[in-house]
N, C-alpha and C positions, 0 to 999 in steps of 0.2 A: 446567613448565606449558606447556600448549601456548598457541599464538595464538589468540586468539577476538575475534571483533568484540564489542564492549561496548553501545557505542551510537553513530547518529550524530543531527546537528544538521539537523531540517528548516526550513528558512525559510517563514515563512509573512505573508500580510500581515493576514490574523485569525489569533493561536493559539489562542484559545478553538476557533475555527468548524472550523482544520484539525483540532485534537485529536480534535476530537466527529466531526467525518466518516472520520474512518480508526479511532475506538474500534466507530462504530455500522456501519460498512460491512465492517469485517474480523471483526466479533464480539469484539472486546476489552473489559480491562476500563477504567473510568473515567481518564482521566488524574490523574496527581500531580504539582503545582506541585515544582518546585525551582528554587530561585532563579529565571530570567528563563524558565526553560521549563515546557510541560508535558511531563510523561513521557509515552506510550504505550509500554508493554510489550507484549512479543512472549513468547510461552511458553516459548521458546530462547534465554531469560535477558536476549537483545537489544532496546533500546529504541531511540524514536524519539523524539529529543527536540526538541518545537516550539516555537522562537524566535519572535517579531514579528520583521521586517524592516525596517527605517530605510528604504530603498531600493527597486529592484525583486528580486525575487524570481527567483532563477535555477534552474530547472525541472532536476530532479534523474530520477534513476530509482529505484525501488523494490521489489523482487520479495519475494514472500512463498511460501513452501514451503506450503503447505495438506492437506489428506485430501481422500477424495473428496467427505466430507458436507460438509465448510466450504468446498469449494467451490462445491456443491449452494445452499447458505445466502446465501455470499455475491455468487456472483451473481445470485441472486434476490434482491437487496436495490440491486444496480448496476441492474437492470432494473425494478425496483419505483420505482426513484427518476428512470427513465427517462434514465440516464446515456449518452454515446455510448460502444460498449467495439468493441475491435479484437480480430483474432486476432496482429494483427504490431504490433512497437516505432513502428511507420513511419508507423501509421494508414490504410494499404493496403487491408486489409481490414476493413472498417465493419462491423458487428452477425455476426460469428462468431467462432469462440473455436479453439483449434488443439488440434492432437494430437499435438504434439511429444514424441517417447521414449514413445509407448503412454500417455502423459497426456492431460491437457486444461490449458489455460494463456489467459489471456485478459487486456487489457490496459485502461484506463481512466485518468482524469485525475481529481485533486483539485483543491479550489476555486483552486491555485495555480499551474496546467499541470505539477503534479510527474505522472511518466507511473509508473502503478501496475500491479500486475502479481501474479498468481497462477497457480501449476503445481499441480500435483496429482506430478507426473516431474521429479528435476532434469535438466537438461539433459546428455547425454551417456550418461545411465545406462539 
């Protein structure tokens, strides 16, 4: 069997609030409790699983592969909710989105400054 990411742990200091804002803003479906987490599933078997945090919350990165329409959708849902979104990791460039590898990719923050991310092109290809 090959190596596959399964899932990983996002910290959050609401899990209810981050579950719901990364199911409604990426177009996912509803989260599933298990044990301390909620699940958010990805369609590439890969989940994100959201913990509450004891502590502060240490701001993670996130990139999601998308089509061209889901990304049609979901940045119209980052701009609908009047979100700040960049074209760079850096926050360099404020309200444009890039065109890296003949894509589009554009970056944004959840309610926990985890920095968020969608391509339409993986990078290199």
């Amino acid at each position: 069997m090959a190596v596959q990411l399964n899932h990983t742990i996002v910290e959050a200091r609401d899990r209810e609030a981050t579950a719901k804002f990364l199911t409604e803003i990426l177009g996912l479906p509803d989260p599933v409790p298990y044990g301390p987490f909620l699940v958010v599933q990805t369609s590439n078997e890969v989940s994100l699983d959201v913990v509450g945090a004891d502590g502060p919350v240490h701001p993670q990165h996130y990139a999601f592969l998308v089509s061209d329409a889901e990304f049609d959708s979901i940045f119209e849902r980052i701009t609908a909710r009047g979100l700040e979104y960049w074209a760079d990791p850096f926050g360099q460039e404020p309200g444009r989105i890039n065109h890296h590898d003949g894509g589009r990719g554009v970056y944004w923050n959840d309610p926990n400054g985890h920095r968020l991310e969608i391509i339409t092109k993986p990078y290199g290809g």
